[in-house]
C-alpha positions in Angstrom: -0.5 14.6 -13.2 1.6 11.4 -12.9 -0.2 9.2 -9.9 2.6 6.5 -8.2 1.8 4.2 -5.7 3.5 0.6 -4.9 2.3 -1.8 -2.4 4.4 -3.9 -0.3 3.8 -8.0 -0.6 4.3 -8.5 2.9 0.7 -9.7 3.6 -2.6 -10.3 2.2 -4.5 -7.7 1.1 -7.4 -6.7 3.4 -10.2 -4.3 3.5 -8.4 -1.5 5.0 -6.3 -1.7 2.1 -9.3 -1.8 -0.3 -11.3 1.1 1.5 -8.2 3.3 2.5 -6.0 2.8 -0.5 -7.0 1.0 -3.8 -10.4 2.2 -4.0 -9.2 6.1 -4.0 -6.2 4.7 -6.3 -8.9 3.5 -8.6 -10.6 6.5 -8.6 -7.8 8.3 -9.3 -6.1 6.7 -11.9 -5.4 8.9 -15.3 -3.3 8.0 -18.1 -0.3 9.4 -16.2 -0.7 6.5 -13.2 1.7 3.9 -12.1 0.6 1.1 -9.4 3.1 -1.1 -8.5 3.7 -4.1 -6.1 7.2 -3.4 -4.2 8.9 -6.9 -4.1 11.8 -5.5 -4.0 11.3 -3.7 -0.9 9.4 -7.4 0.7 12.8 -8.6 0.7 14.6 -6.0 2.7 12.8 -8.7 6.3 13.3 -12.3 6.3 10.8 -13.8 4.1 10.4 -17.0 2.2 10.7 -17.0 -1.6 7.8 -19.6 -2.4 6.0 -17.5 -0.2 6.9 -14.1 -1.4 6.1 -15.5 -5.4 2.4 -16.5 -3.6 2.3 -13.1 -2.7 3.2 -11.7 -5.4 0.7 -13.6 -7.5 -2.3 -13.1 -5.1 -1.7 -9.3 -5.0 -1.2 -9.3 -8.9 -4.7 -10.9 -9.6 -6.6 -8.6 -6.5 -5.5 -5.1 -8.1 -6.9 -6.5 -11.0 -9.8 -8.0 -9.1 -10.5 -4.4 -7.5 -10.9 -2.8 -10.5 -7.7 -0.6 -11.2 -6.4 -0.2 -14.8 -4.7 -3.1 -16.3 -2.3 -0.5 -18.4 -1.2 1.1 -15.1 0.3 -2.0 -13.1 3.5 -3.7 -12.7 5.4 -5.2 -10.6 8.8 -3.5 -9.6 11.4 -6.0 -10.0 10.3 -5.9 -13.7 11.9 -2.9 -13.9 15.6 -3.3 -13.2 15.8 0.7 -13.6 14.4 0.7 -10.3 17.3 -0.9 -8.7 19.6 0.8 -11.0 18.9 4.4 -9.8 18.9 3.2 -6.4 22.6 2.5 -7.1 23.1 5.8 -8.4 21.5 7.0 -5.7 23.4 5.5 -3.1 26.2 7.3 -4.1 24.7 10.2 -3.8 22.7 9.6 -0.4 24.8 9.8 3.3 24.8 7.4 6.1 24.3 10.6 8.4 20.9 10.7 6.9 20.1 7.1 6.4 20.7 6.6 9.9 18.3 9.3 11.2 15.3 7.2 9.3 12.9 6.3 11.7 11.5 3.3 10.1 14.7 1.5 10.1 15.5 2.3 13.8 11.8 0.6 14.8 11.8 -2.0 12.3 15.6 -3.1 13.8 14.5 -2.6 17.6 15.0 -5.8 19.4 16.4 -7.8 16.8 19.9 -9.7 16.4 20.6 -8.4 13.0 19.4 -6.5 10.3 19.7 -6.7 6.3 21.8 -3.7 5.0 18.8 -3.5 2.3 16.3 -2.4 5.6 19.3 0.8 6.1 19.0 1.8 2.3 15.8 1.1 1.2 14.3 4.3 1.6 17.0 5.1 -1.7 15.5 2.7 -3.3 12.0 4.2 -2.7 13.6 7.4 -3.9 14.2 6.0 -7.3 10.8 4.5 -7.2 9.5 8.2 -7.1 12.2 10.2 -9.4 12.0 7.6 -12.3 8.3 8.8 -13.3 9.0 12.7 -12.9 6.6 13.1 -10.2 5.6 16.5 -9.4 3.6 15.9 -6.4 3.5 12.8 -3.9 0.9 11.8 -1.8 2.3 10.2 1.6 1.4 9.8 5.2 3.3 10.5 8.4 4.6 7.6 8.1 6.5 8.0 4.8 6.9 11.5 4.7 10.3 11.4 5.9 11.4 9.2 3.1 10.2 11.6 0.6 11.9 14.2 2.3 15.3 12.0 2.0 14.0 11.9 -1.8 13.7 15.4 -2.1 17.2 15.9 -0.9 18.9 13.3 -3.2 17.1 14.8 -6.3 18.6 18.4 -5.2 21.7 17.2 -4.6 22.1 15.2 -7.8 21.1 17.7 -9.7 23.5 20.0 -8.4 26.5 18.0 -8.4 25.5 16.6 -11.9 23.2 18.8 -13.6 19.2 18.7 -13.7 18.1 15.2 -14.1 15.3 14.6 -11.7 11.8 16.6 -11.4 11.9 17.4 -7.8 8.8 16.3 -5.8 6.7 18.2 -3.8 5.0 16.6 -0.6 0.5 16.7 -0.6 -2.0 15.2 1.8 -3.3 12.5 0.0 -6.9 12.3 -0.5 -8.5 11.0 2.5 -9.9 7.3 2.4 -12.0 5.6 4.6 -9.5 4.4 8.1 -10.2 1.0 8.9 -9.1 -0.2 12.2 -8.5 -3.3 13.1 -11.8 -5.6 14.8 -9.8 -6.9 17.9 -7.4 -3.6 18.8 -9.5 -0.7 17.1 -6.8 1.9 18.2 -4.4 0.6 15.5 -4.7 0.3 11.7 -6.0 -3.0 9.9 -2.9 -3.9 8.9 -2.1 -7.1 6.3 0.8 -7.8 7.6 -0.4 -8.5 11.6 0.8 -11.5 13.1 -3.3 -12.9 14.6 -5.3 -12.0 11.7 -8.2 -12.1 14.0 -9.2 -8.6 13.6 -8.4 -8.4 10.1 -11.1 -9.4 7.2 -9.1 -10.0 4.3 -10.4 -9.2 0.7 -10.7 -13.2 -0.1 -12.5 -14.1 3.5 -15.4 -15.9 3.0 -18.9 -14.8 4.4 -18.5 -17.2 7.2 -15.1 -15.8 8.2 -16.1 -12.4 7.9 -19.5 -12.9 9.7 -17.5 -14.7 12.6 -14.8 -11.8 13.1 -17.2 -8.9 13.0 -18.9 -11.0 15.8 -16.2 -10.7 17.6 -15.6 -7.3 17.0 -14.4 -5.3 20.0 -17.4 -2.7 21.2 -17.7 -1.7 24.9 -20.2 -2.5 28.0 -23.1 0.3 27.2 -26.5 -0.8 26.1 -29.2 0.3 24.8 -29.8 2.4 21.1 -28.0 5.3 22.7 -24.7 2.9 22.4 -24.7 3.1 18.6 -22.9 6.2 17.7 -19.7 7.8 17.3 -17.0 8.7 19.9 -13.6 7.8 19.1 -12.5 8.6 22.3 -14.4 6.6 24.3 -16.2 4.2 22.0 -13.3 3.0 19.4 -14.3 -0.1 18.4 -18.2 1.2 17.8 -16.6 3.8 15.9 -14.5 1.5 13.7 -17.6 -0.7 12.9 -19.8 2.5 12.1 -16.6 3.6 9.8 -16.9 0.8 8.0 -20.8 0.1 7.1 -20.7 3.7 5.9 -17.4 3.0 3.7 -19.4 0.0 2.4 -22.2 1.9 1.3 -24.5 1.7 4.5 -26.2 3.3 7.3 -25.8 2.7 11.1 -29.1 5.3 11.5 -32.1 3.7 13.7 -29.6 0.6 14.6 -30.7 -0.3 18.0 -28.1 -2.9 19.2 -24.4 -3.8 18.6 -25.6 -7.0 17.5 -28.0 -5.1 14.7 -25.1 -3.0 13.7 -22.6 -6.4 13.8 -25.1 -7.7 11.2 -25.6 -4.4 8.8 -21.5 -4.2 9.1 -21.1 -8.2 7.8 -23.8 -7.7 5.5 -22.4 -4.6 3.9 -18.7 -5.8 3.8 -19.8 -9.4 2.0 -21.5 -7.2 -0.4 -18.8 -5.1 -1.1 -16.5 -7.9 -1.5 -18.6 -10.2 -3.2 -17.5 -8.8 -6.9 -14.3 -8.9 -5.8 -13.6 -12.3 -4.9 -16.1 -13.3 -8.0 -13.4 -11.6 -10.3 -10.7 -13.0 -8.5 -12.0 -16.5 -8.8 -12.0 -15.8 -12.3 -8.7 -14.4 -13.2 -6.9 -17.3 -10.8 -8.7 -19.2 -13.3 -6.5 -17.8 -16.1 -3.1 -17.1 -14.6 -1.8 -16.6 -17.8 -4.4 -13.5 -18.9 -2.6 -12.0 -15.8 0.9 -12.7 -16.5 0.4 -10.8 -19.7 -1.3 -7.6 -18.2 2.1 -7.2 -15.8 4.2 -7.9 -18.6 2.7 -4.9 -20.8 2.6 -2.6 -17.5 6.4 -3.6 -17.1 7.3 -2.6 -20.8 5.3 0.6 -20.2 7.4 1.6 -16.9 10.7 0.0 -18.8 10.0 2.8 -21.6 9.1 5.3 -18.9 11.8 5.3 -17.1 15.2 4.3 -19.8 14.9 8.0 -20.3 15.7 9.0 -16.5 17.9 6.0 -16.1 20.1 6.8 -19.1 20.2 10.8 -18.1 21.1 10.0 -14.4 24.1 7.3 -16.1 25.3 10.0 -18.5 25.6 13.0 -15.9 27.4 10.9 -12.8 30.0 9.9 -15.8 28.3 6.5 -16.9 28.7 5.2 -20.3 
């Protein structure tokens, strides 16, 4: 079964990224599995382009530094069929429906003016999914409505034009570990957060990590009785317990927050310490990683000519 993820370089990767999504993507990964960093959809804000490339580069050398497959990563403006079928697509998609995406409507909320990419970029994920034939795609609330824009456009292609794309199917995606973040644990740890202060990112050092976890929102109560779970009345406890599990520990016969502050920095500097070792070591060798995107793009590029040149030939291309 064909597993597709790509990951926005909007931010720096943190450990809610690590826990909830690469770790499971590692685990996952088959022959049939394609993880790719979406510049293509960083540019759809106002970003900076030194700044994007950095991005770029330091996400490139972390999926590598986590551990996932060198053969199944790439980097999506490798692939022009991306943007290609996205084209295609938008001839096929409506503004009717492009309008009714939520995402666009929060992301242009309160702002002057926004990119025409921000309207159509959920066609652009669209191609992202068709081009590899999935048959099953895991997504979260938050992006299920794009794949249910994608599921539409790949009917309705195929209709009008004749069968082309492998019509998705929506799952649950395998549950990771939910890491909130440190200063607001009722929303995610997110990379792209404005503070940082409750975020630990994957390259923090010990220091920084040690000093945010101390900071770590908790509550009032004292006492051993104060340790445990309740995510309704204890969030931030909760978070910190999530993630000394996720890291391989135990908050069991912690009598203090400040015992369980330690066990959680502990734990996360172990977990990460491989990591940034890695990391270090690759950034030492920019060149060994260039090479590992450049076969993963020549992979995808053979991947996908097939669905690229099917799609041209039935909408009356070429």
């Amino acid at each position: 079964m064909t597993h597709l993820s790509l990951l926005k370089p909007t931010g720096h990767l943190t450990l809610g990224n690590h826990l909830g999504a690469l770790r499971p993507m590692r685990e996952a990964a088959t022959g049939d599995s394609y993880y790719g960093i979406a510049d293509l959809h960083a540019l759809t804000v106002a970003h900076d382009p030194a700044a994007l490339r950095a991005l770029v580069q330091e996400m490139a050398t972390l999926l590598l530094a986590v551990g996932l497959e060198p053969a199944t990563l790439f980097v999506q403006s490798h692939v022009p069929a991306h943007s290609e079928l996205a084209y295609l697509l938008e001839c096929t998609a409506t503004t009717g429906e492009l309008n009714r995406m939520i995402q666009f409507k929060e992301k242009g909320r309160g702002v002057p003016t926004t990119r025409a990419s921000l309207f159509t970029y959920p066609v652009l994920m669209a191609a992202d999914i068709l081009l590899y034939r999935a048959e099953r795609v895991p997504v979260g609330d938050d992006q299920r409505q794009h794949v249910e824009l994608t599921r539409d456009l790949a009917l309705r292609f195929n209709q009008a034009y004749g069968p082309v794309f492998t019509v998705p199917e929506i799952a649950t995606p395998a549950a990771g570990a939910r890491v909130m973040d440190l200063q607001d644990p009722t929303t995610k740890m997110g990379k792209s957060h404005q503070s940082g202060a409750g975020i630990i990112y994957l390259l923090d050092p010990p220091d920084i990590i040690r000093r945010k976890v101390a900071r770590a929102v908790t509550d009032s109560a004292t006492g051993s009785a104060a340790v445990r779970r309740d995510r309704a009345t204890k969030p931030g406890v909760t978070n910190l317990i999530d993630i000394l599990e996720a890291c391989g520990g135990s908050a069991d016969g912690l009598s203090s927050y400040g015992a369980l502050k330690t066990a959680v920095t502990e734990a996360v500097v172990e977990e990460l310490a491989p990591i940034q070792k890695r990391y270090a070591d690759l950034a030492c060798d920019p060149a060994s990683v260039t090479a590992v995107y450049a076969a993963g793009a020549e992979r995808c590029r053979e991947v996908t000519a097939p669905v690229l040149a099917a799609a041209r030939a039935a909408i009356g291309l070429g």
